[in-house]
N, CA, C and O of each residue as an XYZ file, in Angstrom:
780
protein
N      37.388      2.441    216.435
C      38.456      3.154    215.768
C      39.737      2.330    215.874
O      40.091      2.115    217.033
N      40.316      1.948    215.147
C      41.716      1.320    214.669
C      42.639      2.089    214.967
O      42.793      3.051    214.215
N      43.516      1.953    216.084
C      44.510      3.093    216.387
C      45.766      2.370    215.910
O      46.741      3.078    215.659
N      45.873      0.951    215.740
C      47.480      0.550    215.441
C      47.771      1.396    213.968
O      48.836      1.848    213.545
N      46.490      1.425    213.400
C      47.979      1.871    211.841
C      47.709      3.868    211.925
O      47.360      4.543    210.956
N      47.902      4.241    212.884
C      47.698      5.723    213.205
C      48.802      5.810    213.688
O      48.863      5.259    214.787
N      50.211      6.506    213.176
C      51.304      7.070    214.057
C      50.964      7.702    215.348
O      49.970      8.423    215.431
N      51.543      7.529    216.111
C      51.222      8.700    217.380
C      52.000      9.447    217.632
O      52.903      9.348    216.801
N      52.252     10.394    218.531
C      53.277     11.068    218.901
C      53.325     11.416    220.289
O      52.348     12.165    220.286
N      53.759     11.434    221.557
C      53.328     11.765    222.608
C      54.658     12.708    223.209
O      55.651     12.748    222.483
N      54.688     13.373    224.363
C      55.975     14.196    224.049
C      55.828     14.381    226.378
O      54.895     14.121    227.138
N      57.356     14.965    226.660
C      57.414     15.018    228.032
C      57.928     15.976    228.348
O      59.026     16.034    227.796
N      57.689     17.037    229.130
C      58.864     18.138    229.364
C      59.644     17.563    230.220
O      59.358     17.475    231.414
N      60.935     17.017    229.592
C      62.049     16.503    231.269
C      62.910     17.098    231.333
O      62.969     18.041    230.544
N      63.995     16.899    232.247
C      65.070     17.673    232.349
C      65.738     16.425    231.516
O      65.871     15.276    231.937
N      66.035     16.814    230.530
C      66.824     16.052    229.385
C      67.976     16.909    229.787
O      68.012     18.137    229.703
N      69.195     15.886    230.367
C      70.551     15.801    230.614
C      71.589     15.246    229.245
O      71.468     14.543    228.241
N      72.906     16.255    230.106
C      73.982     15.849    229.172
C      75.288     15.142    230.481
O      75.525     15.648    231.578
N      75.737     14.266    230.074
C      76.776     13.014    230.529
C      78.421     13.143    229.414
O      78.440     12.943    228.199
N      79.248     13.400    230.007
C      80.543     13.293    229.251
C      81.089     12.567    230.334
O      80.762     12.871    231.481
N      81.888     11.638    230.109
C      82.549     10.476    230.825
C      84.058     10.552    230.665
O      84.471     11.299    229.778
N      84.909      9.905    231.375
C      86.019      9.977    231.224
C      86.975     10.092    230.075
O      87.793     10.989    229.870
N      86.696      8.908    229.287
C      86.852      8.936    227.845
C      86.454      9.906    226.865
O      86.417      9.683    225.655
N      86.117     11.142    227.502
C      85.867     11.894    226.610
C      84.398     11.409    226.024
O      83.830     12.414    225.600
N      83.875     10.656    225.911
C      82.108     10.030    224.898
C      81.256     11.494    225.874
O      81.544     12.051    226.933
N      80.326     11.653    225.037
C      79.500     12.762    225.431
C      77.943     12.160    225.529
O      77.546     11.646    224.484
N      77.063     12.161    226.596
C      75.678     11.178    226.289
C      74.516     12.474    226.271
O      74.730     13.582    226.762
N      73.221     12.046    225.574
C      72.001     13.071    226.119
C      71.046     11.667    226.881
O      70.704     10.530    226.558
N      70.954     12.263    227.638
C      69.964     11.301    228.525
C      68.479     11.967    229.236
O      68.346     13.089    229.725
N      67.577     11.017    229.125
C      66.516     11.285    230.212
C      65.118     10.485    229.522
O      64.897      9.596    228.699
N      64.564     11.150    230.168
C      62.976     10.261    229.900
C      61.999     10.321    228.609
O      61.763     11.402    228.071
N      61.649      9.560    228.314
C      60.899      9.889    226.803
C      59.373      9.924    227.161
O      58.423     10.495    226.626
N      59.484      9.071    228.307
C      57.626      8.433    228.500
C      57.822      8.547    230.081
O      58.817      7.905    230.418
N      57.224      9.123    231.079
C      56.426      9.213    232.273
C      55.229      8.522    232.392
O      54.281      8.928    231.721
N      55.033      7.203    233.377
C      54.036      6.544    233.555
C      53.050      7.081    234.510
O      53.458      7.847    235.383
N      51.590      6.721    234.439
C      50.918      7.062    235.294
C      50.826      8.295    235.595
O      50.633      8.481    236.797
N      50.910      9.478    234.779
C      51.121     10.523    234.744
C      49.648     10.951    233.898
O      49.457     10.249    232.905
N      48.981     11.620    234.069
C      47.844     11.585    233.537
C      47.995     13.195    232.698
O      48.081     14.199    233.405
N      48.014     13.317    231.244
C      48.373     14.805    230.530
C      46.955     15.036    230.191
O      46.134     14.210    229.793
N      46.811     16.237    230.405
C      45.428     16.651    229.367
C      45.593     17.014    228.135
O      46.491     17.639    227.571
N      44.509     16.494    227.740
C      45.047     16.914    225.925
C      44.381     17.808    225.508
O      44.843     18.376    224.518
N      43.072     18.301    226.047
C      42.183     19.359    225.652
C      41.190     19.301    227.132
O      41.035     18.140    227.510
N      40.584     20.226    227.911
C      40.339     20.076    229.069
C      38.722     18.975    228.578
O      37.870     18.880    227.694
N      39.149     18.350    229.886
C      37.977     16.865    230.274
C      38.829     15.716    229.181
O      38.348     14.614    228.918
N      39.746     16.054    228.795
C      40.474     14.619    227.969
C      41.984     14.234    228.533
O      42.930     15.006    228.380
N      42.069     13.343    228.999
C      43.225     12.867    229.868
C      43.792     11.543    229.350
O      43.095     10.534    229.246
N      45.124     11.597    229.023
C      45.384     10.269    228.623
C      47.080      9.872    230.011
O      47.668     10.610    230.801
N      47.229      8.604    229.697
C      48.049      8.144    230.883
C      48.847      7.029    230.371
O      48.011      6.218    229.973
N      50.352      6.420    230.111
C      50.524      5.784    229.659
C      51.138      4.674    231.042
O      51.868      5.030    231.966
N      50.508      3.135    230.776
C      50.602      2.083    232.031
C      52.138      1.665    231.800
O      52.679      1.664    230.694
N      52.717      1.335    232.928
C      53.929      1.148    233.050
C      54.391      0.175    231.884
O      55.438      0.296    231.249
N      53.302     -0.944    231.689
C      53.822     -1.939    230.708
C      53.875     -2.268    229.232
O      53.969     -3.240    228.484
N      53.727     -0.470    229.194
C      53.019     -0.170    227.594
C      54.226     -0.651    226.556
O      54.024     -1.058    225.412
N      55.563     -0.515    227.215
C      56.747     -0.880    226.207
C      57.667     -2.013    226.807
O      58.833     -1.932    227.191
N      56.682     -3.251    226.772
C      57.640     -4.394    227.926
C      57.767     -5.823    226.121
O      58.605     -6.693    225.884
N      56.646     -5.424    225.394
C      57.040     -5.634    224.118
C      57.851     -5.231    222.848
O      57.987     -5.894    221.820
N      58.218     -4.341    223.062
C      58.601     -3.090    222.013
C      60.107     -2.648    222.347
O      60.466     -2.039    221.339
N      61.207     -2.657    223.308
C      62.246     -2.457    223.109
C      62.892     -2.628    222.341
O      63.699     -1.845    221.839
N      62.528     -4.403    221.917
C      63.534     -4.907    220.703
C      63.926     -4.375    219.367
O      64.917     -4.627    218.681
N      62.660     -3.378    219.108
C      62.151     -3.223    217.630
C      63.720     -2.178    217.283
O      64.425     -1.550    218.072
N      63.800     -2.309    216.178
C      64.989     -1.211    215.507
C      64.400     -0.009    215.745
O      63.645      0.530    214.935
N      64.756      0.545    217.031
C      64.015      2.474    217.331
C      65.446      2.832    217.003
O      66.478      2.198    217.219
N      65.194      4.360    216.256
C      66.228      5.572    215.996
C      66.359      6.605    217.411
O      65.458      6.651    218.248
N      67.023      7.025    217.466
C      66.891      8.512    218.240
C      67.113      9.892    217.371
O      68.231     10.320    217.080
N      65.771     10.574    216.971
C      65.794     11.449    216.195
C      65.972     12.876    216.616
O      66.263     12.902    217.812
N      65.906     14.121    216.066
C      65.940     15.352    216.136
C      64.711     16.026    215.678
O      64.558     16.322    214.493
N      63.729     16.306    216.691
C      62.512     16.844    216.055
C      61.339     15.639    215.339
O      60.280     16.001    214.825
N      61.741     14.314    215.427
C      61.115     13.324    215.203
C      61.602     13.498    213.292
O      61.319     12.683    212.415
N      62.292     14.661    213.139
C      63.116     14.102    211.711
C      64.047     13.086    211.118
O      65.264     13.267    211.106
N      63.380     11.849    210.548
C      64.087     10.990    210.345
C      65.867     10.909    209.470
O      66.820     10.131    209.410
N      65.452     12.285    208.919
C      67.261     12.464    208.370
C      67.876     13.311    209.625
O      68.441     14.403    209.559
N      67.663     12.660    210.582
C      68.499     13.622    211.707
C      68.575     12.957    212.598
O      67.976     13.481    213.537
N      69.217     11.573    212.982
C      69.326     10.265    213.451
C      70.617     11.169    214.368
O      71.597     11.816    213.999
N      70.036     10.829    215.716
C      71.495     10.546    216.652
C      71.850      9.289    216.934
O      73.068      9.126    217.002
N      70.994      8.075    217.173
C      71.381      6.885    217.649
C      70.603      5.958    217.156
O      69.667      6.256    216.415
N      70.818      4.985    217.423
C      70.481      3.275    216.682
C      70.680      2.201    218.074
O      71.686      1.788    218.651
N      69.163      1.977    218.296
C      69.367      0.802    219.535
C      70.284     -0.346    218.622
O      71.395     -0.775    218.935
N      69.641     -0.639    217.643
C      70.588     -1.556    216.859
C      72.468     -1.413    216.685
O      73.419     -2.156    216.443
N      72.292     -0.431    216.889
C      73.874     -0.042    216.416
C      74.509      0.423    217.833
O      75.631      0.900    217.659
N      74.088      0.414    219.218
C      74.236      0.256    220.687
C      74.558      1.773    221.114
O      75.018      2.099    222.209
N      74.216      2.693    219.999
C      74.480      4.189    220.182
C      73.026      4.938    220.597
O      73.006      6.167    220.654
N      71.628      4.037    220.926
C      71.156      4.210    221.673
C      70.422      3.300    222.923
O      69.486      2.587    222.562
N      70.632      3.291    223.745
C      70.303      2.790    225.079
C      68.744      3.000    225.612
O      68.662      4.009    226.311
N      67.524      2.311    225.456
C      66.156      2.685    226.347
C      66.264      1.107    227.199
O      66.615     -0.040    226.925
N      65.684      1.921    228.476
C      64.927      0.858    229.392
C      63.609      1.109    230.300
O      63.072      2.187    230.046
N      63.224      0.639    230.912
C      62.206      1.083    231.808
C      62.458      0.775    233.377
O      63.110     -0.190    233.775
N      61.818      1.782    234.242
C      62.319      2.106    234.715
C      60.724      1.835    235.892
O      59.777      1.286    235.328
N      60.547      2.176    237.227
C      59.628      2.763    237.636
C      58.827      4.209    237.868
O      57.884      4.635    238.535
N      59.937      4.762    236.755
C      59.064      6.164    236.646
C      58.801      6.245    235.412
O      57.860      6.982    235.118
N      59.596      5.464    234.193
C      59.235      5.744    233.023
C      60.259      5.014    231.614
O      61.002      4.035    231.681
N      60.029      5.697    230.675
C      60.967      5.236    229.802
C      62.175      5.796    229.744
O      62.171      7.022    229.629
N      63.296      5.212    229.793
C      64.360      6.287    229.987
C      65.580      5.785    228.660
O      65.906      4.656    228.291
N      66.027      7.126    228.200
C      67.259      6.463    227.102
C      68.262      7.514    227.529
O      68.158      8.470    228.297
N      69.572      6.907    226.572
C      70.810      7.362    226.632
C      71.268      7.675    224.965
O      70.631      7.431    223.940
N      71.848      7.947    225.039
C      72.072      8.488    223.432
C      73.722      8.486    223.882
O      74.193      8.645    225.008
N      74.246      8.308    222.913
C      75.810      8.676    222.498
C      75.969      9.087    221.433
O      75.747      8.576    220.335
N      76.520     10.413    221.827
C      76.757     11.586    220.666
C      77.837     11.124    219.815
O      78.828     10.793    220.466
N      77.921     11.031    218.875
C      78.845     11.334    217.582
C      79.762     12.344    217.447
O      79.545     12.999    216.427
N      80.376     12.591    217.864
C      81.176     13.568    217.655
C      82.139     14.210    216.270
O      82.990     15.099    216.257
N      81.695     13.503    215.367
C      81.758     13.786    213.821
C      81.039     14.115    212.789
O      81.332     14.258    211.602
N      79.226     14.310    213.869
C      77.862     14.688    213.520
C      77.532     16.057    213.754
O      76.994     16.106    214.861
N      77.594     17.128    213.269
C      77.311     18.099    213.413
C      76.404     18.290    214.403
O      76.455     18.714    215.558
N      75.395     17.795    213.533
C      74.228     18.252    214.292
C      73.494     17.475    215.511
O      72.459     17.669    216.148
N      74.587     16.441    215.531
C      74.380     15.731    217.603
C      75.342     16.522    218.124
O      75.025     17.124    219.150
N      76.540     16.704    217.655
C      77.019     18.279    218.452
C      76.142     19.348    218.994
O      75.756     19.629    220.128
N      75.925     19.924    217.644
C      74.703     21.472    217.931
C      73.888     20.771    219.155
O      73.830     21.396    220.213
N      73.161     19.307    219.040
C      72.141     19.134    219.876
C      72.946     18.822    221.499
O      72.623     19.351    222.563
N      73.779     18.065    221.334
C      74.365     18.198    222.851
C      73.979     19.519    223.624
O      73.121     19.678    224.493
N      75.250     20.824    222.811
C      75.223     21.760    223.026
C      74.268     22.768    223.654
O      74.411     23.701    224.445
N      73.096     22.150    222.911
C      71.804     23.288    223.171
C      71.049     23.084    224.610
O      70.597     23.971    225.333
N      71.037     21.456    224.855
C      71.233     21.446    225.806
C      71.662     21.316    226.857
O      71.003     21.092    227.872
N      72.891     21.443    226.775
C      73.959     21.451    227.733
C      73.242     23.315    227.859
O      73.146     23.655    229.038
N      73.014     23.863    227.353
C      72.780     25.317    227.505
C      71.353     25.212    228.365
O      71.149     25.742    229.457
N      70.535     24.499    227.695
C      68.877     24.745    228.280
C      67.992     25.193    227.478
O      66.813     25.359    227.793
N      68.730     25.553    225.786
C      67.686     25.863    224.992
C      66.924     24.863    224.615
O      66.092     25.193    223.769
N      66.895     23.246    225.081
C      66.745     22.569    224.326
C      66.377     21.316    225.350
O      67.322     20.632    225.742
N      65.261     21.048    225.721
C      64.982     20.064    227.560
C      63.779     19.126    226.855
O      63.283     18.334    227.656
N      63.466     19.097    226.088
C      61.984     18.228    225.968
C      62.265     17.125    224.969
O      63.174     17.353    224.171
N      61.564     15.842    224.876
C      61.602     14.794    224.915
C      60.522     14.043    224.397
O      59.552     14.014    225.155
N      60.372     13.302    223.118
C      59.121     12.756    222.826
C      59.094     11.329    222.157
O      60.198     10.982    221.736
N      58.237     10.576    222.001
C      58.343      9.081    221.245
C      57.377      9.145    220.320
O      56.281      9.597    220.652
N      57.581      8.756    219.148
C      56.877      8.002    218.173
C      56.507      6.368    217.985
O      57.273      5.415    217.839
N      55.103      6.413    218.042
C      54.813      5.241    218.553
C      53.459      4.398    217.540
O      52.901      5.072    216.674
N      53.208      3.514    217.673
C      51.584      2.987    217.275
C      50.831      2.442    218.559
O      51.426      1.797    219.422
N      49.616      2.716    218.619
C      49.089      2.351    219.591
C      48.407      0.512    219.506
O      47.481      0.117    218.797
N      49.167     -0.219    220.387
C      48.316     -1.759    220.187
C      47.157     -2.193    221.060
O      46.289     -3.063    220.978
N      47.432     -1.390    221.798
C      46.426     -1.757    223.033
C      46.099     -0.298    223.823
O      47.093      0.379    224.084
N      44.911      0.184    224.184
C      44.698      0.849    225.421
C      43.031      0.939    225.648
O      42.300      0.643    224.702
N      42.464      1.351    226.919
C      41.325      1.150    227.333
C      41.275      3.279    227.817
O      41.967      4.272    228.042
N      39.593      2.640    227.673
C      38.734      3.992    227.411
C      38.056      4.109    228.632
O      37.516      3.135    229.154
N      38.048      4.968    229.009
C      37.274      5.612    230.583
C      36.328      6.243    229.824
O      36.912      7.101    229.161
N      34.901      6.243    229.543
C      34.318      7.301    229.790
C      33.661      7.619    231.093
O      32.805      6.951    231.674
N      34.140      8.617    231.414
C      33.777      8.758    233.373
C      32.244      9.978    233.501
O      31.896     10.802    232.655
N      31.669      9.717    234.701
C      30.175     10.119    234.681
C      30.281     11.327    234.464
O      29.507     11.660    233.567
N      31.058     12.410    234.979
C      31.644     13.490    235.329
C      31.831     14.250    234.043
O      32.171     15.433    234.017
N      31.487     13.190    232.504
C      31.850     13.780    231.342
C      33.255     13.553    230.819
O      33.611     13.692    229.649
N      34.043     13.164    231.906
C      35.135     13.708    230.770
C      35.819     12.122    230.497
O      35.324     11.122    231.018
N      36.554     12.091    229.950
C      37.360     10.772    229.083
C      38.544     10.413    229.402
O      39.136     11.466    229.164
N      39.537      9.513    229.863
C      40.289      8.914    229.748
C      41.142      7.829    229.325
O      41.159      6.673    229.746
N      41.783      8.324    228.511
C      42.556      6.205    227.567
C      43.915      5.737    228.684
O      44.802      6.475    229.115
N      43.791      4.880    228.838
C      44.889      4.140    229.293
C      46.324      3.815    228.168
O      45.937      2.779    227.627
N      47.175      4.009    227.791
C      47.584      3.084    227.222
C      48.598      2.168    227.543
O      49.711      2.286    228.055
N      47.902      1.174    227.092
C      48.247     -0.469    227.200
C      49.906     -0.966    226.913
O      50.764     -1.339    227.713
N      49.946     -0.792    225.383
C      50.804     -1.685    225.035
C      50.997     -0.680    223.379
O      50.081     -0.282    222.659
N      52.362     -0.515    223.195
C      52.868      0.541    221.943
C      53.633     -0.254    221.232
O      54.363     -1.045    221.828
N      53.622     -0.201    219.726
C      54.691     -0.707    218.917
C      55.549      0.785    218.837
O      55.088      1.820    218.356
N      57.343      0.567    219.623
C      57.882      2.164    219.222
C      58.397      2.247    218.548
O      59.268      1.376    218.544
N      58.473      3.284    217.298
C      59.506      3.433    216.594
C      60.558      4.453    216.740
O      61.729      4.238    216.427
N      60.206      5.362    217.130
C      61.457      6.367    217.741
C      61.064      7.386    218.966
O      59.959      7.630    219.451
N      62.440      7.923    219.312
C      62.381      8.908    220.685
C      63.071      9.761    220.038
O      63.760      9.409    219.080
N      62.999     11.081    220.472
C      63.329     12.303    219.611
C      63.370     13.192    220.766
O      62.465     13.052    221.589
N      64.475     14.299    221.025
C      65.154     15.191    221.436
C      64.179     16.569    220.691
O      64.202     16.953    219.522
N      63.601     16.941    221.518
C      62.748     18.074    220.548
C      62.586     19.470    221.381
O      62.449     19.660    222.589
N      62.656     20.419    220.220
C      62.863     21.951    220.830
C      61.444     22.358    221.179
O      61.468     23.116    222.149
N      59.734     22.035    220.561
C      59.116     22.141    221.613
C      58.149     21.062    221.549
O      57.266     21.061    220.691
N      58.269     20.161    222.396
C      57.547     19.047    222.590
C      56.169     19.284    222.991
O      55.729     19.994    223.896
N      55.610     18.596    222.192
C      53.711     18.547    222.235
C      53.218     17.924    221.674
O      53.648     17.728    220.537
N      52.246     17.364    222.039
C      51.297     16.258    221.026
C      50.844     16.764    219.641
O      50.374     17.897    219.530
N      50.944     16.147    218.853
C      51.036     16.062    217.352
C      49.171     16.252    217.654
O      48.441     15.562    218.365
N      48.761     17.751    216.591
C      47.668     18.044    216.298
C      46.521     16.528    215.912
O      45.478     16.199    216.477
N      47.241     15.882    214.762
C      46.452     14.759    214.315
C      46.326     13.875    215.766
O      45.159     13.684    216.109
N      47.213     13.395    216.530
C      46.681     12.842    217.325
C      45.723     13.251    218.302
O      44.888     12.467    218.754
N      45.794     14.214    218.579
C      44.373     15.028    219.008
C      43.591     14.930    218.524
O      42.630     14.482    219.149
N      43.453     15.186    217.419
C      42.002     14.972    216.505
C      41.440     13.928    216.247
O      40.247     13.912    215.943
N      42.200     12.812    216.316
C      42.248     11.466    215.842
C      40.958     11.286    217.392
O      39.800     10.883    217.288
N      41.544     11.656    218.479
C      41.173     11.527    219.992
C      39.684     12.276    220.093
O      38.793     11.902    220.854
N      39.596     13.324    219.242
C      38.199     14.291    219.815
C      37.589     13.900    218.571
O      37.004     14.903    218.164
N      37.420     12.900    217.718
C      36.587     12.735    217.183
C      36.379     11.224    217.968
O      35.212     10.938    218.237
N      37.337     10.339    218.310
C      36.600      8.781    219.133
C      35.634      9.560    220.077
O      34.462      9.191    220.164
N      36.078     10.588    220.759
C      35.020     11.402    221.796
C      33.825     11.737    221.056
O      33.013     10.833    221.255
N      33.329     12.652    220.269
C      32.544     12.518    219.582
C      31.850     11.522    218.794
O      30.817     11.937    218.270
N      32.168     10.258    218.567
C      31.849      9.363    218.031
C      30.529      8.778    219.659
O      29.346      8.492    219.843
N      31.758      8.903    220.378
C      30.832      8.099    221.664
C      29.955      9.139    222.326
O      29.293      8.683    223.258
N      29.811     10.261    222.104
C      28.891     11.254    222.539
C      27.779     10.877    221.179
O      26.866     10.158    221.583
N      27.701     11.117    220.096
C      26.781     10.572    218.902
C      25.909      9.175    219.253
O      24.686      9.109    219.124
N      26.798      8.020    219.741
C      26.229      6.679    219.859
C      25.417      6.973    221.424
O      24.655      6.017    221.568
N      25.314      7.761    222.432
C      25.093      7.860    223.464
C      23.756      8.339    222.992
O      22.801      7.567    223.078
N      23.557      9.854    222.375
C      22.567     10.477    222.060
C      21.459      9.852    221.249
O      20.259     10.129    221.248
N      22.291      8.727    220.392
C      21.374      7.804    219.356
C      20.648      6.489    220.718
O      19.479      6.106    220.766
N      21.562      6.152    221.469
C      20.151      5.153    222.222
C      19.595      6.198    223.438
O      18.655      5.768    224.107
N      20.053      7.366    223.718
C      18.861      8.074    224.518
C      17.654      8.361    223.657
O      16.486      8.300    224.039
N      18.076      8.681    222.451
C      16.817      8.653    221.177
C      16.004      7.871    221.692
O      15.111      8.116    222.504
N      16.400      6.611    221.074
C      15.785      5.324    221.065
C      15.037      4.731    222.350
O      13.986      4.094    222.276
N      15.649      4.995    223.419
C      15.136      4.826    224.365
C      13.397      5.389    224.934
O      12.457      4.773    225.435
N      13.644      7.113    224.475
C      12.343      8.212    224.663
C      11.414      7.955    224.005
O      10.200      8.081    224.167
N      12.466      7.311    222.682
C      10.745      6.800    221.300
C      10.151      5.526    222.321
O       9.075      5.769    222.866
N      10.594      4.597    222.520
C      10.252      3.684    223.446
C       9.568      4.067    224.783
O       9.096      3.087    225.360
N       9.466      4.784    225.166
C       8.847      5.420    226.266
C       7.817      5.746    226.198
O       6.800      5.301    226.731
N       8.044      6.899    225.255
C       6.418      7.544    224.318
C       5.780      6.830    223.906
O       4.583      6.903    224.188
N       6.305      5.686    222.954
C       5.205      4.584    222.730
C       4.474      3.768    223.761
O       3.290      3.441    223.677
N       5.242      3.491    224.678
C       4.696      2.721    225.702
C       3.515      3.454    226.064
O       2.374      2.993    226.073
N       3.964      4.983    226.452
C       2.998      6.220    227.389
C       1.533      6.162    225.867
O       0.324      5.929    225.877
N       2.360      6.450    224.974
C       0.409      6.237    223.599
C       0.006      5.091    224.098
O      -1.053      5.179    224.719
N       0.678      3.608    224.023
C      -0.566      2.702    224.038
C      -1.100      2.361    225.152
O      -1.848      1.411    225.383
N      -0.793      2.973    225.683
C      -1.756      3.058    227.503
C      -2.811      3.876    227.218
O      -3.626      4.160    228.096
């Protein structure tokens, strides 16, 4: 399965903070990505993203969106109004609010209140490795992400398609499993006839 040209979406509940500084500038800050953190995505499916998944990918022109809606831009790494780095716990950004933007206002606001704490990235996947573990259940590593944005979101959760995208590679490798236990029993039986 080809996961680079598949958007992803992955999402964090953090305590997504608000920062106002002397100068009056107002920031939203906190984590987009938690490493080594293992989420379930449907029970026996676990995915985990490796610390070095974005040691390629800072550079790229990422937005900081609202809801992962691209007409709802708070910041521009390009334009230095948004800030990501990594960290040893994770991915972490800064945002600087606009204060002539409505709606990075409203979003400060909401959570400066608490209606509003969760945190997610839009990403492509370039690299990650597959656990299938004896125990049944599955785990992906991921490797290495092309990102395109981090998004401030009211309820953060993995994007349905990427789930599905996920329980059908599972099913794919439960199908190829069942096809050489096939193959294997016909081979058996034959052996057991020509005796």
């Amino acid at each position: 399965m080809n996961r680079e040209k598949e958007r992803q979406i992955r999402s964090v509940i953090s305590d997504l903070k608000i920062r106002e500084e002397t100068e009056g500038e107002k920031y939203l800050e906190g984590y987009f990505a938690v490493f080594n953190r293992e989420t379930e995505l449907w029970p026996g499916a676990f995915e985990e993203i490796d610390p070095g998944a974005f040691d390629k990918t800072l550079g790229n022109d990422i937005r900081a969106l609202i809801n992962h809606d691209s007409t709802l831009v708070l910041g521009r790494n390009k334009a230095t109004t948004l800030e990501l780095k990594v960290d040893g716990h994770g991915l972490f950004g800064r945002i600087k609010v606009n204060s002539n933007d409505t709606d990075a206002v409203n979003t400060y606001e909401r959570v400066k209140r608490g209606d509003v704490s969760g945190n997610s990235f839009g990403f492509n996947i370039i690299s990650e490795e597959t656990e299938f573990r004896d125990d049944g259940t599955v785990k992906w590593r991921i490797k290495e992400v092309d990102l395109h944005e981090v998004s401030v979101c009211t309820f953060p959760a993995y994007a349905d398609t990427s789930i599905q995208a996920r329980k059908k590679e599972v099913e794919q490798h439960k199908q190829r499993q069942l096809e050489v236990r096939k193959k294997e029993l016909k081979e058996r039986l034959g052996k057991c006839l020509n005796n």
